[in-house]
C-alpha positions as CSV (number, residue, x, y, z in Angstrom):
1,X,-3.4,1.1,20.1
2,X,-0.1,1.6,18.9
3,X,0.8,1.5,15.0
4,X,3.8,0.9,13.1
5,X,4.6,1.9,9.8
6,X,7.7,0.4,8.0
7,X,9.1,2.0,5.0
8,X,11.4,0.5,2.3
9,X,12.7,3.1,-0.2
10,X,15.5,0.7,-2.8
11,X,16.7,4.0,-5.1
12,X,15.2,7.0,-3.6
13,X,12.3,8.6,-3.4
14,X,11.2,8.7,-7.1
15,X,9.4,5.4,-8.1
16,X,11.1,4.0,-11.0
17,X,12.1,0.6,-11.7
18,X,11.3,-0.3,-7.8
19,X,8.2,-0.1,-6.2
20,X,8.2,1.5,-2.9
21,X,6.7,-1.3,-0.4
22,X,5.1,0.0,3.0
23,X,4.8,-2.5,5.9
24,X,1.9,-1.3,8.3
25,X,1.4,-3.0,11.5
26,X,-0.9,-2.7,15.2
27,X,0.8,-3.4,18.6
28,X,2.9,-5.6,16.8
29,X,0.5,-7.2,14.3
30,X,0.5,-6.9,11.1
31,X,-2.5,-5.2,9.3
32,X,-0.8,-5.3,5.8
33,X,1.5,-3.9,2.9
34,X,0.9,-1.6,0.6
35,X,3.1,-0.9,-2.5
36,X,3.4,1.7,-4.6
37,X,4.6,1.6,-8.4
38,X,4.3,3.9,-11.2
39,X,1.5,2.4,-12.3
40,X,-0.4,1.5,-9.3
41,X,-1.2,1.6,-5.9
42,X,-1.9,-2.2,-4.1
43,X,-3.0,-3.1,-1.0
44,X,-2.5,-6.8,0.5
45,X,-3.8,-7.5,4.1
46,X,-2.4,-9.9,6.2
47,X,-2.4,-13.7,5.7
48,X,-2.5,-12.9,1.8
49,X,-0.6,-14.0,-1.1
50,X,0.7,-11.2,-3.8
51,X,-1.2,-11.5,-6.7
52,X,-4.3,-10.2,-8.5
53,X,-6.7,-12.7,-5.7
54,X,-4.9,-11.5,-2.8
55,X,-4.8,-7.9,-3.0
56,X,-6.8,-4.5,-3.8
57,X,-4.9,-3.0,-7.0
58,X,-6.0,0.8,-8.1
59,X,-4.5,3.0,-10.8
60,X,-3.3,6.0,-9.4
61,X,-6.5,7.6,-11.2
62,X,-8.5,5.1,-9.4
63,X,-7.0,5.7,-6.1
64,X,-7.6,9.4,-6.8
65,X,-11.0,9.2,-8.0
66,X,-11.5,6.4,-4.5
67,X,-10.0,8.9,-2.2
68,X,-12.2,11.7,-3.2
69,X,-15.4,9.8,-2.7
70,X,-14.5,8.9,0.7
71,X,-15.8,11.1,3.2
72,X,-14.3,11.6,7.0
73,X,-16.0,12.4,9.9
């Protein structure tokens, strides 16, 4: 199981007036993109549009607050 992670950085590494878009993809197949901005962090899985329907949108407090809750084994 082989993964692939694509990164696009357009000025830099500080997020301004471009988000930073991550490609993510399985032997091959792709899983998803997720995009960061300043304001948010979104995730669209594969076969969906861009968009408030086709994707998982957090604030960055959200995604904080998500992360924190999630426990690993």
């Amino acid at each position: 199981m082989a993964y692939e992670i694509s990164l696009t950085i357009p000025k830099g590494i500080e997020v301004l007036h471009s988000d930073l878009v991550i490609i993510a993809r399985q032997d091959g197949a792709l899983l998803g993109t997720l995009t960061i901005s300043k304001g948010t962090i979104d995730w669209r899985p594969k076969n969906r549009r861009a968009g408030k329907k086709g994707e998982t949108q957090l604030t960055w407090s959200q995604f904080a607050d998500r992360m924190q809750s999630t426990k690993t084994e």
